[in-house]
C-alpha positions as CSV (number, residue, x, y, z in Angstrom):
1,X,27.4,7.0,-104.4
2,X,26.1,8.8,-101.2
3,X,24.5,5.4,-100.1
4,X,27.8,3.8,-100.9
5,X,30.0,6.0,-99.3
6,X,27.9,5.7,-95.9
7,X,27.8,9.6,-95.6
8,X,25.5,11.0,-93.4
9,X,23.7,14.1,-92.4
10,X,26.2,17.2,-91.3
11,X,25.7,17.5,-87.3
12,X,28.6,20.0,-86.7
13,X,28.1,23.5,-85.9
14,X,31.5,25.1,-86.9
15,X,31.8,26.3,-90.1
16,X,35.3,24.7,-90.4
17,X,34.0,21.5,-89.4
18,X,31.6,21.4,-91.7
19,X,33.9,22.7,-94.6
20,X,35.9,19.7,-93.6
21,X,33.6,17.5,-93.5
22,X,32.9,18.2,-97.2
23,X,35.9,18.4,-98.0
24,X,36.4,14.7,-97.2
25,X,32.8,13.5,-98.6
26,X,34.1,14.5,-102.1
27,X,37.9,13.5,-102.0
28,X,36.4,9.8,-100.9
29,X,33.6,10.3,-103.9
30,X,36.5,11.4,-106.7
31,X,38.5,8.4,-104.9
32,X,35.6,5.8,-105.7
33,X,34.6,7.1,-109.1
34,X,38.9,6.6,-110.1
35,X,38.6,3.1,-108.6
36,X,35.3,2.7,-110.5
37,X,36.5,3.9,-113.9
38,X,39.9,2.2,-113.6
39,X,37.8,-1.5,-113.1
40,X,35.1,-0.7,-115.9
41,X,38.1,-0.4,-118.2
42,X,39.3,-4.0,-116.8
43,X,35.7,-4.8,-117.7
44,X,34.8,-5.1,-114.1
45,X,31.3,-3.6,-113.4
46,X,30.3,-4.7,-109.9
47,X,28.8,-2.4,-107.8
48,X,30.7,-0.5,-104.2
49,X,29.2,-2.4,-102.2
50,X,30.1,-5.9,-103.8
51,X,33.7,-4.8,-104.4
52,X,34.5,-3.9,-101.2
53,X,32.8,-7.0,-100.0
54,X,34.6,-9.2,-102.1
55,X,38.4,-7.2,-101.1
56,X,37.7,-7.0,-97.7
57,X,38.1,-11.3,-97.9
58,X,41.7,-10.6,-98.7
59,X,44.1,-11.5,-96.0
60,X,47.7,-10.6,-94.9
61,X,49.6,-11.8,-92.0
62,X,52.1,-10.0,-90.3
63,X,54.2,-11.6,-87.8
64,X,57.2,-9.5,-85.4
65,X,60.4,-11.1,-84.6
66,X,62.6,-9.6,-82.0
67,X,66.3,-9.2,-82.4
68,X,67.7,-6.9,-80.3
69,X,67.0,-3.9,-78.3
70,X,66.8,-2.0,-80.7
71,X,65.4,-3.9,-83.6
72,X,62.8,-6.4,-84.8
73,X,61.8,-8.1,-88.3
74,X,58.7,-7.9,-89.7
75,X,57.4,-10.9,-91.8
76,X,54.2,-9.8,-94.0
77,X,53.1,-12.7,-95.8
78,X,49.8,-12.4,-98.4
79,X,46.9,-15.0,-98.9
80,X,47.1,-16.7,-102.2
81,X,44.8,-14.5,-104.1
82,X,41.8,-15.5,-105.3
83,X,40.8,-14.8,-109.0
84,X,38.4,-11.9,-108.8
85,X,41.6,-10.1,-106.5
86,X,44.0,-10.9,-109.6
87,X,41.8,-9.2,-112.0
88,X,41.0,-6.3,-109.6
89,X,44.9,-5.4,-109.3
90,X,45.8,-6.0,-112.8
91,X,42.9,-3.4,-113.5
92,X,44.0,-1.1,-110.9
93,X,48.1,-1.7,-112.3
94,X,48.8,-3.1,-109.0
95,X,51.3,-6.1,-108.6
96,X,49.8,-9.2,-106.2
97,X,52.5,-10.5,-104.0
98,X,52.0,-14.4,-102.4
99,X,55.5,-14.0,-100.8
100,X,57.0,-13.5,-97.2
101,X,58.9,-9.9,-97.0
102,X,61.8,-9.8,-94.0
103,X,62.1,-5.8,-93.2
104,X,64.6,-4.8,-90.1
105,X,63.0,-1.9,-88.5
106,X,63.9,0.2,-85.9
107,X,61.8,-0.1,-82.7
108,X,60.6,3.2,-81.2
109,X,61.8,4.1,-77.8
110,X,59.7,3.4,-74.9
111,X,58.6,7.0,-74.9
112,X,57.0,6.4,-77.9
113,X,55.5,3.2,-77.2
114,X,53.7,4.4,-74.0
115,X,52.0,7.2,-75.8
């Protein structure tokens, strides 16, 4: 999993860095090996590398329609998924969702934006 992971050789000096940095390595390896369980029970054995391959080709548009001042609509619309996606989320208990979503959010001030 190390190779899959991409984690590389600790460079910081700090012990808290480094305790950190640990920290993380192992929370993303327990996060794999549940993902990795969950699809061998879906009877999906592919390796990290091809899964995340094959999920990164997933796509999702998002588009942002202003309304007001205030306001603005967010469309999200989701790529008709392919097969190996379907089988992936029912696996993981995930829903797929091919449709458009309309969401009124609030805009942040201009503060905000120019942060």
């Amino acid at each position: 999993m190390k190779s899959d992971l991409g984690l590389r050789p600790i460079y910081h000096s700090r012990d808290l860095r480094i305790e950190a940095y640990l920290f993380l390595s192992i929370l993303a390896f327990h996060a794999a090996h549940l993902v990795r369980s969950r699809l061998k029970t879906g009877d999906i054995h592919s390796s990290w590398g091809t899964l995340t391959v094959k999920l990164n080709q997933m796509h999702r548009v998002t588009t942002v329609l202003s309304q007001d001042a205030t306001h603005c609509t967010l469309l999200k619309k989701d790529e008709d998924h392919k097969p190996f996606h379907c089988k992936v989320f029912r696996a993981m208990g995930l829903k797929t969702s091919t449709y458009t979503r309309r969401m009124k959010v609030r805009r942040p001030s201009e503060e905000h934006a120019n942060m």
